[in-house]
Backbone as a printed PyTorch tensor [residue, N CA C, xyz], in Angstrom:
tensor([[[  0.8500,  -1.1650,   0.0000],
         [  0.0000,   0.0000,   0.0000],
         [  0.8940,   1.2250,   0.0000]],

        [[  0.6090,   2.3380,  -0.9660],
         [  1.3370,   3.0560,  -0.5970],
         [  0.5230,   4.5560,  -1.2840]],

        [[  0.4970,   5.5110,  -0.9990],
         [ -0.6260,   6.7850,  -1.1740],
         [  0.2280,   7.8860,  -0.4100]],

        [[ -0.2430,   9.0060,  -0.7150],
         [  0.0390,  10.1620,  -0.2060],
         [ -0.9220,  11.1270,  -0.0740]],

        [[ -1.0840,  11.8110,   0.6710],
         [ -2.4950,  12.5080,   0.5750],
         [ -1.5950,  14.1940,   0.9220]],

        [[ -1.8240,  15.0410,  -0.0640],
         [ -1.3690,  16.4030,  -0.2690],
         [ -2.2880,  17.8160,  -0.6740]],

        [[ -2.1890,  18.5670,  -0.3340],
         [ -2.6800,  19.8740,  -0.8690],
         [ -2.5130,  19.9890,  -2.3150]],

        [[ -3.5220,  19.9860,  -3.2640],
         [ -3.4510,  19.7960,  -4.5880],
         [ -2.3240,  21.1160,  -5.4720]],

        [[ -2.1830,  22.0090,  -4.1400],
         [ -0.9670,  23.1600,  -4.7810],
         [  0.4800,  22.3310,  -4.4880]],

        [[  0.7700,  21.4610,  -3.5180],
         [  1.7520,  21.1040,  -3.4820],
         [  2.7970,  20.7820,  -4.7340]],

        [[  4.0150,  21.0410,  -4.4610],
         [  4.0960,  19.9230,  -6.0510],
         [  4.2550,  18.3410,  -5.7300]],

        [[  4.2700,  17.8740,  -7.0690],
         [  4.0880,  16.0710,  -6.8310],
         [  5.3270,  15.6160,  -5.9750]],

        [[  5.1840,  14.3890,  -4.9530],
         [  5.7690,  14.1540,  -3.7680],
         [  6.5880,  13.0470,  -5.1390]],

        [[  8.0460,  12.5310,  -4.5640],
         [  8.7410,  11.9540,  -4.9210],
         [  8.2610,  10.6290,  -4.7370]],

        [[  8.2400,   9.7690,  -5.6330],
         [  8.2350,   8.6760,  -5.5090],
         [  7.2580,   8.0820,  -7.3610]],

        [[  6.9710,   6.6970,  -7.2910],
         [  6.7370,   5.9140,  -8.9680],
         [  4.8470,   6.2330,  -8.2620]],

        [[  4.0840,   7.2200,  -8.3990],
         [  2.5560,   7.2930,  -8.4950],
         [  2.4420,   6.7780,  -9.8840]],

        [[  0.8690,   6.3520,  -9.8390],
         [  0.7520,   5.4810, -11.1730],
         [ -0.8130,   6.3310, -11.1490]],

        [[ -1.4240,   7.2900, -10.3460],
         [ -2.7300,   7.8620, -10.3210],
         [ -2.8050,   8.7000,  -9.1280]],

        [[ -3.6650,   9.5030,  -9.4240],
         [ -4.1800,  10.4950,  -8.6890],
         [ -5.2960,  10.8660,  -8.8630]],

        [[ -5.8720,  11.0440,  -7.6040],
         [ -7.5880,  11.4510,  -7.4730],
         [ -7.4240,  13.1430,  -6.6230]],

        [[ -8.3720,  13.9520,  -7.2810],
         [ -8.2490,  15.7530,  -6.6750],
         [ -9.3520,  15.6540,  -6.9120]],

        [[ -9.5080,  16.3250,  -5.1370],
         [-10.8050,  16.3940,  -4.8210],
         [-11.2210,  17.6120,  -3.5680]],

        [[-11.7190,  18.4020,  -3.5000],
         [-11.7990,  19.6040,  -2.2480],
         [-10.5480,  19.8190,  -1.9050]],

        [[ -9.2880,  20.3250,  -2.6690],
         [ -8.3650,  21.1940,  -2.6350],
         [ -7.3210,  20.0330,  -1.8190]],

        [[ -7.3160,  18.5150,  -1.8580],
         [ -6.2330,  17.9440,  -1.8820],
         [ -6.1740,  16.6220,  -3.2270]],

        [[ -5.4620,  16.3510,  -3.5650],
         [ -4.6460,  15.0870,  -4.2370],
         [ -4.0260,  14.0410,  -3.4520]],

        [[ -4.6330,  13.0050,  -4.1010],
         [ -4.1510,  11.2000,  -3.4890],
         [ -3.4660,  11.0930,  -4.4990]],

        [[ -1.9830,  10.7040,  -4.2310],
         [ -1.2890,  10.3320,  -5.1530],
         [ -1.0570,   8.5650,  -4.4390]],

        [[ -1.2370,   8.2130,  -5.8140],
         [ -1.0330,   6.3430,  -5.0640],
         [ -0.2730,   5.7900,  -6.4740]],

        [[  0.3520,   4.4580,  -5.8110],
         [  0.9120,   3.5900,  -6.8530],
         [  0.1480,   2.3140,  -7.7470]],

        [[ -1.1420,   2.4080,  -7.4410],
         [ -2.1790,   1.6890,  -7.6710],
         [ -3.6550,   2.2750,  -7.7410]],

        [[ -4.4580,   1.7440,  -8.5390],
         [ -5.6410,   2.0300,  -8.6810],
         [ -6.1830,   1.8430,  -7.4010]],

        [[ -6.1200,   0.3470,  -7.0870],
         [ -6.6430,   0.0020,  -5.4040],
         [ -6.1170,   0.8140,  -4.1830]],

        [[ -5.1520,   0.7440,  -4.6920],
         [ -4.5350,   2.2360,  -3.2970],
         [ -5.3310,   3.5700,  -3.3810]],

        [[ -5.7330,   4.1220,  -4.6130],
         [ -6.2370,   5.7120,  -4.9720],
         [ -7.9930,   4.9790,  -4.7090]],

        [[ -8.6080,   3.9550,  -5.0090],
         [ -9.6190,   3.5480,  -4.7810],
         [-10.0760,   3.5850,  -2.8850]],

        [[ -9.2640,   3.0970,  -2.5170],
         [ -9.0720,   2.8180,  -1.1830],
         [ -9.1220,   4.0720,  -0.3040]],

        [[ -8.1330,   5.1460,  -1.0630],
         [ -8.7190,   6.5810,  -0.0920],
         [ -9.8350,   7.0860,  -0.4350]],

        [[-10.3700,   7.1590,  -1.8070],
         [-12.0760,   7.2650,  -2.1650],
         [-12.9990,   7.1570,  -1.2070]],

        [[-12.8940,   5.7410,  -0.8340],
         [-13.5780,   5.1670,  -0.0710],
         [-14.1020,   5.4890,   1.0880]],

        [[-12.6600,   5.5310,   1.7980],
         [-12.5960,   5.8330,   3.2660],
         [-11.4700,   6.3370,   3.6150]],

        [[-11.3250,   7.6300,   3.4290],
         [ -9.8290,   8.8890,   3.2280],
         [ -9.3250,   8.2530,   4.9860]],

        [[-10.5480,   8.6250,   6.0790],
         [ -9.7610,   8.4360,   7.1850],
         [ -9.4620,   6.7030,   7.5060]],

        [[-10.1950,   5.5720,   6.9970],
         [ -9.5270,   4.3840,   7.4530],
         [ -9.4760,   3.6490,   5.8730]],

        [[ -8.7790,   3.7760,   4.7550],
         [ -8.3640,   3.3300,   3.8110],
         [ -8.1870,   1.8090,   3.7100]],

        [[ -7.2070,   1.3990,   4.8090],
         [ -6.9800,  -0.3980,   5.0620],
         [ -8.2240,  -0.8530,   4.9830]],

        [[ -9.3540,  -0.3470,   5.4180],
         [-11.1620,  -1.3570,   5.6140],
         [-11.0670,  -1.7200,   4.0960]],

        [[-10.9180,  -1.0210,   2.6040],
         [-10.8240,  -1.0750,   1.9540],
         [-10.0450,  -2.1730,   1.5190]],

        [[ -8.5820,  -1.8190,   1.6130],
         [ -7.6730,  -2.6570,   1.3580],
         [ -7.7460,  -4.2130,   1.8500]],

        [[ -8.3410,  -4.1290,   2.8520],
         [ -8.3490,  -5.7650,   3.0460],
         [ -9.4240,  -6.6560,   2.8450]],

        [[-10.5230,  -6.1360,   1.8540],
         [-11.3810,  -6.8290,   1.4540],
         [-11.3670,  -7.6400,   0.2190]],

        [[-12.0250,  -8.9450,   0.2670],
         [-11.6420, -10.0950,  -1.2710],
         [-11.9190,  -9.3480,  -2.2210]],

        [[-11.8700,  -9.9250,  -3.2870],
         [-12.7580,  -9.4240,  -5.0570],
         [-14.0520,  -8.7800,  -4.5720]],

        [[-15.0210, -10.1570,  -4.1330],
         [-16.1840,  -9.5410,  -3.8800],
         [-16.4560,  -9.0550,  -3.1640]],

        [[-16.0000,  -8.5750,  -2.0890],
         [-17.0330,  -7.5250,  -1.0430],
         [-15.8160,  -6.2280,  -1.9010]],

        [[-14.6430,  -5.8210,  -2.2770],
         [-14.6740,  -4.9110,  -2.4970],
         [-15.0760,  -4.4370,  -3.7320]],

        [[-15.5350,  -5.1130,  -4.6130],
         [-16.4770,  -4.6310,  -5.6220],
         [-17.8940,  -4.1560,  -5.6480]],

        [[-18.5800,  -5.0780,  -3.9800],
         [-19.4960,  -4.4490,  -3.4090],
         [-19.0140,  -3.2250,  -2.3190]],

        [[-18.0900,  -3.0510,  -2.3530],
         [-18.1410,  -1.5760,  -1.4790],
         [-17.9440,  -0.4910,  -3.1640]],

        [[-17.2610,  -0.8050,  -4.3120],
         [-16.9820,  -0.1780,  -5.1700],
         [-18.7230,   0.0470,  -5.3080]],

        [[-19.4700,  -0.9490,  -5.9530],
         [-21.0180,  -0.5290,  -6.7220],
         [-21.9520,   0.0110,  -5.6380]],

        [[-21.7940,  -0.1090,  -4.3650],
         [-22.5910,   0.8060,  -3.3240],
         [-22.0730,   2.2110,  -3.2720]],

        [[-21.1650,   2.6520,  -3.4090],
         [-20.1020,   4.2170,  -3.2940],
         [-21.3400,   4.6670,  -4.9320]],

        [[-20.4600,   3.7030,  -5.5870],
         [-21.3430,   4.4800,  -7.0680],
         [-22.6380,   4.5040,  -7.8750]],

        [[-23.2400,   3.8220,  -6.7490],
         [-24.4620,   3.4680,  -7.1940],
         [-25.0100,   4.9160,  -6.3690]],

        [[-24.6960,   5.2140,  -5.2120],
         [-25.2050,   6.2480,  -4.3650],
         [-25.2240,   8.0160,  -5.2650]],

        [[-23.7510,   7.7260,  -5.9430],
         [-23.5450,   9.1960,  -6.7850],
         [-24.5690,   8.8810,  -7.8010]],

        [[-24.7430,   7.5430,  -8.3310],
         [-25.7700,   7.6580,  -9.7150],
         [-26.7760,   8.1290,  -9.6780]],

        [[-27.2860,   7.3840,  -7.7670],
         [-28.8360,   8.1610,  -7.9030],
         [-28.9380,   9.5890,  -7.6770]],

        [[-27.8490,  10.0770,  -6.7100],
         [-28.2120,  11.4570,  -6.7750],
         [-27.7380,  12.5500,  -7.4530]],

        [[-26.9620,  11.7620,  -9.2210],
         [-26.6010,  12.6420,  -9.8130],
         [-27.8950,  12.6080, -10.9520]],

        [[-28.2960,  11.8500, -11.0870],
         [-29.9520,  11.4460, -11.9710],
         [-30.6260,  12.0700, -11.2750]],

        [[-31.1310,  12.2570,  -9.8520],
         [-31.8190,  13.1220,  -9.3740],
         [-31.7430,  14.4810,  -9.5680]],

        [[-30.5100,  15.1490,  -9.7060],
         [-30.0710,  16.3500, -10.1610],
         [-30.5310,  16.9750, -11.7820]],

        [[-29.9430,  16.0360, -12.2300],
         [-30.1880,  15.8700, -13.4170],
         [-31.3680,  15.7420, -14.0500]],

        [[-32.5820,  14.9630, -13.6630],
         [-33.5970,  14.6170, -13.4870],
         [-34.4840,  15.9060, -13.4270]],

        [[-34.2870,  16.2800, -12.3500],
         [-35.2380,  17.8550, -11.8720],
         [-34.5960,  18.8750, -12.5790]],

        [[-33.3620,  19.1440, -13.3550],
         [-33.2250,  20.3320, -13.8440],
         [-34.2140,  20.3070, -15.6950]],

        [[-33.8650,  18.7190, -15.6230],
         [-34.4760,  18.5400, -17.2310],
         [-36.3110,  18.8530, -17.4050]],

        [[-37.0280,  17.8440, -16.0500],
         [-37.8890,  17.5020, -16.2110],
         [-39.2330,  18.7320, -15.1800]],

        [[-38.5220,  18.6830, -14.2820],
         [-39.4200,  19.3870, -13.1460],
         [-38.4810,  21.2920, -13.5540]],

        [[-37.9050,  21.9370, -14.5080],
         [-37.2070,  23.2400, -14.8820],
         [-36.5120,  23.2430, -13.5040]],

        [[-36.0380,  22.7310, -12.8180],
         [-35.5190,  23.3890, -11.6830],
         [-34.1430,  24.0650, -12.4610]],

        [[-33.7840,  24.8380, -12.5630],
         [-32.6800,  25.2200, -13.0890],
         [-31.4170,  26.3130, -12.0380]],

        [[-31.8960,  26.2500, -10.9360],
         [-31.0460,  27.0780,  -9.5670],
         [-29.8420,  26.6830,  -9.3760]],

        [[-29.1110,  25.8410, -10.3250],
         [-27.4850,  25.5480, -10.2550],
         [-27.2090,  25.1850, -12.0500]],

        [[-27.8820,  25.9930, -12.7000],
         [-27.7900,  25.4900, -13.8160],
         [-26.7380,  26.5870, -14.4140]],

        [[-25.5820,  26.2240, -14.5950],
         [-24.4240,  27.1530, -15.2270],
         [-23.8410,  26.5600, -16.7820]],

        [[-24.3410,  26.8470, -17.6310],
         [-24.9400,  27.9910, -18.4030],
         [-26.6980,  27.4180, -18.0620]],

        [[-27.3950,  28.6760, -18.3150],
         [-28.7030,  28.7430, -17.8160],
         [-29.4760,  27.2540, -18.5880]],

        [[-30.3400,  26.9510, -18.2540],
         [-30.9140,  25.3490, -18.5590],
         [-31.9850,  25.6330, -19.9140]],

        [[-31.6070,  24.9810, -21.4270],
         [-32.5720,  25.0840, -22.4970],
         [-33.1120,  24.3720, -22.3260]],

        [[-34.1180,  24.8040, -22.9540],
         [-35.7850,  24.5730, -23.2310],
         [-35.8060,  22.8880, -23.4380]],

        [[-36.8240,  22.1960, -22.5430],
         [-36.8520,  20.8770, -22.9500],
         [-37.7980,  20.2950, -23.3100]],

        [[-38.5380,  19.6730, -23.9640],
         [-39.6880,  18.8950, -24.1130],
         [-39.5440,  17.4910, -24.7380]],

        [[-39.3880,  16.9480, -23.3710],
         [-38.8130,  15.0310, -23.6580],
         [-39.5630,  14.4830, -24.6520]],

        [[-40.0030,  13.3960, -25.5530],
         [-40.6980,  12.9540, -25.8080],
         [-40.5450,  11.5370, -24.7490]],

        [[-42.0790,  11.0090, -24.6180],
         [-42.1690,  10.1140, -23.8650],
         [-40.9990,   8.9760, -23.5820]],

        [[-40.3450,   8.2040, -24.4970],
         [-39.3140,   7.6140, -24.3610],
         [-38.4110,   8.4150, -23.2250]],

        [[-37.8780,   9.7680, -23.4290],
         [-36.7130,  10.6820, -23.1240],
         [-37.5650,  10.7160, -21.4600]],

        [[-38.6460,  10.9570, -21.1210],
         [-39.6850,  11.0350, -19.9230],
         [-38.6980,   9.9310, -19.2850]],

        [[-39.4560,   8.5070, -19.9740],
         [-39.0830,   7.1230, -19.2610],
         [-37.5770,   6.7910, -19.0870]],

        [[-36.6250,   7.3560, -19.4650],
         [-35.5070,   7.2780, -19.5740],
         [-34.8950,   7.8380, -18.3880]],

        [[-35.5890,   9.1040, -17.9800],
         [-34.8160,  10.0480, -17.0220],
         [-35.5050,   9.7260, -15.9530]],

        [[-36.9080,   9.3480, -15.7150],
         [-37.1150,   9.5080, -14.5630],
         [-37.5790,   7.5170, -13.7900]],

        [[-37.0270,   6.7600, -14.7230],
         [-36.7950,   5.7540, -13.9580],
         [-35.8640,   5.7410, -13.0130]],

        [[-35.7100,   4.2470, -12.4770],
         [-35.0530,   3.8420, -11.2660],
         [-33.1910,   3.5840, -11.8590]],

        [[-32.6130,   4.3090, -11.3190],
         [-31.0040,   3.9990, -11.7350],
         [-30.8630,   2.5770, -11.6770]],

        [[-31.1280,   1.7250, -11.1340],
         [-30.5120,   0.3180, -11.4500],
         [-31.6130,  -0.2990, -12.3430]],

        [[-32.7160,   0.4760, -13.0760],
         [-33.5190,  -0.1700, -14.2750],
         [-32.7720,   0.2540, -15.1260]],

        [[-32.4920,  -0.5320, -16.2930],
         [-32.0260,  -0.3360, -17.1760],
         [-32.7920,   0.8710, -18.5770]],

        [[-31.8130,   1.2740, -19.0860],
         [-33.1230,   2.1660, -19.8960],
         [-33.3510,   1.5210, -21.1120]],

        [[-34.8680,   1.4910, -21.7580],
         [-34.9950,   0.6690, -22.9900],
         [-36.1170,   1.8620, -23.4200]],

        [[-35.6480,   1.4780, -24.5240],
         [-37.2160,   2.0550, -25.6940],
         [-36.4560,   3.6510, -26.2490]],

        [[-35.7840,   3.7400, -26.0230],
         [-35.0030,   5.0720, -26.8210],
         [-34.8200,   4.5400, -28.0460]],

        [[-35.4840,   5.3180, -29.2490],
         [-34.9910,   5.4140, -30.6090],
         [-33.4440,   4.6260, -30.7200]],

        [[-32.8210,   4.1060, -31.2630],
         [-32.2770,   3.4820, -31.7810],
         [-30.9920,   3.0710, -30.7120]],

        [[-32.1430,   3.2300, -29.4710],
         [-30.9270,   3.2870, -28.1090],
         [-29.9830,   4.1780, -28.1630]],

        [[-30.1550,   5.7250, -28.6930],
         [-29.7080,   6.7160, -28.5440],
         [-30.2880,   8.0340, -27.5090]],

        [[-29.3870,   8.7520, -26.9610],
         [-30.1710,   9.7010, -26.4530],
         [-29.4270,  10.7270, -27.3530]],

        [[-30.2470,  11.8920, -27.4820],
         [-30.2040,  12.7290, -28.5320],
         [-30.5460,  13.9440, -27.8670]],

        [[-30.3400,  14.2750, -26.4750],
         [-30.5930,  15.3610, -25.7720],
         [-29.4640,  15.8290, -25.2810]],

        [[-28.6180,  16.3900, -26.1870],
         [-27.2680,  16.8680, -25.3460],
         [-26.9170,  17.8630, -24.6320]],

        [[-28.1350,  18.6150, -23.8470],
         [-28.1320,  19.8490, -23.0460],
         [-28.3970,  19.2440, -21.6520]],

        [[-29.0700,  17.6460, -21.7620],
         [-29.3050,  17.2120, -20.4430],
         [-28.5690,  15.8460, -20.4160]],

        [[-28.0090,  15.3480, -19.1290],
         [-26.9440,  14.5500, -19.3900],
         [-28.0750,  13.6090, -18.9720]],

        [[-27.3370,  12.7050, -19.1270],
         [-28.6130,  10.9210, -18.9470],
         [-27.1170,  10.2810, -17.8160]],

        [[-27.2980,  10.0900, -17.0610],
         [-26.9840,   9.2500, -15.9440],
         [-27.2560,   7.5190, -15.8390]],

        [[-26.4720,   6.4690, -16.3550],
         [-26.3410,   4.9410, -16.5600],
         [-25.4300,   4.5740, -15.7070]],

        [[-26.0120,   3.2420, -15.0150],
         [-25.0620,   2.9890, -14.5060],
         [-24.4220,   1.3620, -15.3210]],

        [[-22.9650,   1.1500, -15.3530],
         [-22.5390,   0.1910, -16.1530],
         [-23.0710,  -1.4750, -16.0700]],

        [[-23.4730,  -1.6960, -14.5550],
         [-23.7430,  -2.8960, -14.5580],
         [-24.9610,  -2.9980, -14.8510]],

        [[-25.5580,  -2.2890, -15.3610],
         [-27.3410,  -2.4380, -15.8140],
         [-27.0890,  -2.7800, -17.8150]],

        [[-25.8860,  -3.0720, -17.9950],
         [-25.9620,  -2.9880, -19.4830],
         [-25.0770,  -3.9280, -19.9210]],

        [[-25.1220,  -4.1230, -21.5140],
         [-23.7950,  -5.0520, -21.9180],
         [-22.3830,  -5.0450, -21.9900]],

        [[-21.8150,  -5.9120, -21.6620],
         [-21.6090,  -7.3070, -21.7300],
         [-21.9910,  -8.1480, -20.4660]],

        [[-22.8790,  -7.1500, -19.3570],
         [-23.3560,  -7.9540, -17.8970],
         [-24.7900,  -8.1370, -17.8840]],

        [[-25.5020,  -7.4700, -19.5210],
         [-27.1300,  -7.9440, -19.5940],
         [-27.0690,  -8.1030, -21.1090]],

        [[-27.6720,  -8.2360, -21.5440],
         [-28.6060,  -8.6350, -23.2400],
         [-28.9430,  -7.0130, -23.9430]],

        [[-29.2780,  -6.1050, -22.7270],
         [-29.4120,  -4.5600, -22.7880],
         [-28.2980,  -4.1190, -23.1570]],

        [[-28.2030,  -3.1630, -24.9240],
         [-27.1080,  -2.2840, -25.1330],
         [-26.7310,  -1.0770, -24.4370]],

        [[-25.8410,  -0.4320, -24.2310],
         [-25.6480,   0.5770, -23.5120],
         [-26.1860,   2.1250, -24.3270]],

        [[-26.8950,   2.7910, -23.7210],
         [-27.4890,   3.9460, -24.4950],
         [-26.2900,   4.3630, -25.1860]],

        [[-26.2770,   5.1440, -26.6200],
         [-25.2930,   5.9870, -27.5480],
         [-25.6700,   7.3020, -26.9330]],

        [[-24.8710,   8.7150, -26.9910],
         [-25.2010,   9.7810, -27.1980],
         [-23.6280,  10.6650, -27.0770]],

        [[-24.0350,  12.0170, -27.1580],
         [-23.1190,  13.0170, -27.0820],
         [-22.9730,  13.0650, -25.1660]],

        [[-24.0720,  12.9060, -24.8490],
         [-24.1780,  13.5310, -22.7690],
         [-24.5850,  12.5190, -22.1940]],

        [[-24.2190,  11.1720, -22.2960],
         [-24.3930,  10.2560, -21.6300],
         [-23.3440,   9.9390, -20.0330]],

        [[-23.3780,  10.0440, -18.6840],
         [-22.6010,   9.8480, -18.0960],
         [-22.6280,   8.6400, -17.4120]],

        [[-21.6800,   7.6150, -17.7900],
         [-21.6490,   6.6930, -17.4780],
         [-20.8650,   5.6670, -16.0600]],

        [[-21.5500,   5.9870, -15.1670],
         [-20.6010,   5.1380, -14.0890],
         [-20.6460,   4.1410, -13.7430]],

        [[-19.1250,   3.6410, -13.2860],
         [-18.9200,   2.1780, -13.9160],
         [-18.1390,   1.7800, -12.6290]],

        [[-18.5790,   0.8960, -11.4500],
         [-17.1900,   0.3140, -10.4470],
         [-17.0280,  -0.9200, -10.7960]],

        [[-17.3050,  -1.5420, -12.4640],
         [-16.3350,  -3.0050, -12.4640],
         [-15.3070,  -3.0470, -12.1590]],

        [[-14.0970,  -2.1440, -11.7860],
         [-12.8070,  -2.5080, -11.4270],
         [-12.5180,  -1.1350, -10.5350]],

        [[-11.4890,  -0.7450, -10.2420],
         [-10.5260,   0.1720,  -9.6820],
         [-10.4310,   1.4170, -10.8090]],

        [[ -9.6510,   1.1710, -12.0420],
         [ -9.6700,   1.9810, -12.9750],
         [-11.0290,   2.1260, -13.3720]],

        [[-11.9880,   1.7360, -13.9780],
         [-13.0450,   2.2240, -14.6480],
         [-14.1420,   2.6580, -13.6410]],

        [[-13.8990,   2.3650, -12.2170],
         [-14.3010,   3.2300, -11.3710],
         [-13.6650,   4.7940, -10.8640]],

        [[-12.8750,   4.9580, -10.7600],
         [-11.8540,   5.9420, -10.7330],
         [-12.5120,   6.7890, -11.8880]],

        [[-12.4120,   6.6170, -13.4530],
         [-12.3380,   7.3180, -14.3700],
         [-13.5700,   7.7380, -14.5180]],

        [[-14.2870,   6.8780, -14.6100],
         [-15.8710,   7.2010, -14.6130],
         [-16.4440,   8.1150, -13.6340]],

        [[-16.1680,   8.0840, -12.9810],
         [-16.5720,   8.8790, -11.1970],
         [-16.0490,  10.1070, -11.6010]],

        [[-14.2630,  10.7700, -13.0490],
         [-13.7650,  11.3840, -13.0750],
         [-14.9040,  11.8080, -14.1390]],

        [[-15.0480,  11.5580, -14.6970],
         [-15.9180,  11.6990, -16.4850],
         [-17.0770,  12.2930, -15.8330]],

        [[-17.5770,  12.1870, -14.7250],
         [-19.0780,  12.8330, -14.3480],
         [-18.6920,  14.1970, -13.6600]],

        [[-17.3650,  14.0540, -13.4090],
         [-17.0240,  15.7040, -12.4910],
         [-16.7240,  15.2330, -10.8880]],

        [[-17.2780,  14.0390, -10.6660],
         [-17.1450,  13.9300,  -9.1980],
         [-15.9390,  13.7030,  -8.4720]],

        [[-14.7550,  14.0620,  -8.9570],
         [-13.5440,  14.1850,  -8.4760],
         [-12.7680,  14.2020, -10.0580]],

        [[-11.5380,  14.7860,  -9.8600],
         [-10.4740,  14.6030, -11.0120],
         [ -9.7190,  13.7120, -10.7380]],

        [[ -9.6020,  12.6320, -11.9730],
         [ -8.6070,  10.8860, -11.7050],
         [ -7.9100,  10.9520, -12.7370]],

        [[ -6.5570,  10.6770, -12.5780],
         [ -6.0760,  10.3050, -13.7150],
         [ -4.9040,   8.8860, -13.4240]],

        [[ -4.7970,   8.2560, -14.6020],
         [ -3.8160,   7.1420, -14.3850],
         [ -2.8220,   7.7300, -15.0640]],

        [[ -1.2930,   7.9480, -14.9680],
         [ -0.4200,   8.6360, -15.1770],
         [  0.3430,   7.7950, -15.8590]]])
């Protein structure tokens, strides 16, 4: 195990980092995905992390990201559908879903979405929120196409990391 946890002004601490997660004005620099995963998790006890098998820490990975999915679809959700637009930077355009685009946004995050035109979303002012294990190659269900699709994904360390990065909810990179 090995991580560093720094003030994101610092400069980079000496040593072989292989990733970094910046997040509220510090940087995890780690030599592993599971190490930078591991302070995600639990910044003040990291090891709970670290010493769990495949499967329970893949179930601590899809509970962490299943939690941002729903309440980034909820966000998302009410600015598209209900105009809430009170954090909307640039101001929120005009929407009028058609029913598919309705059923799409305001289902349940771990339902999968079906019945979109050619399994595309085509609304690129409002992002659509998926989460990865609701789709293929882990169901028969293709994964929606679009320009604003945000997709989060904890099958592993990296594609949890990046994905979590791709929605805004921290900056990750593998170096």
């Amino acid at each position: 195990m090995a991580y560093i946890i720094c003030a994101d002004t610092d400069p980079k601490p000496k040593g072989e980092w292989r990733y970094t997660v910046t997040s509220n004005g510090n940087t995890v620099w780690a030599t592993t995905a599971t190490d930078a995963v591991a302070v995600v998790l639990n910044t003040e006890h990291p090891e709970t992390y670290l010493g769990l098998n495949d499967a329970d820490a893949f179930q601590a990975r899809y509970q962490f990201a299943l939690s941002i999915a729903k309440n980034m679809k909820a966000f998302f959700q009410a600015r598209a559908l209900e105009g809430d637009d009170t954090n909307s930077v640039p101001p929120l355009v005009a929407f009028e879903p058609t029913d598919a685009e309705t059923n799409a946004m305001a289902c349940d995050i771990t339902e999968p979405i079906t019945g979109l035109p050619d399994d595309t979303w085509f609304c690129d002012d409002h992002p659509l929120v998926v989460f990865r294990p609701d789709y293929a190659p882990y169901s028969d269900i293709p994964m929606p196409k679009g320009n604003s699709i945000l997709v989060i994904d904890p099958t592993d360390e990296t594609t949890f990391l990046l994905s979590l990065s791709n929605t805004g909810v921290f900056k990750a990179q593998a170096l």
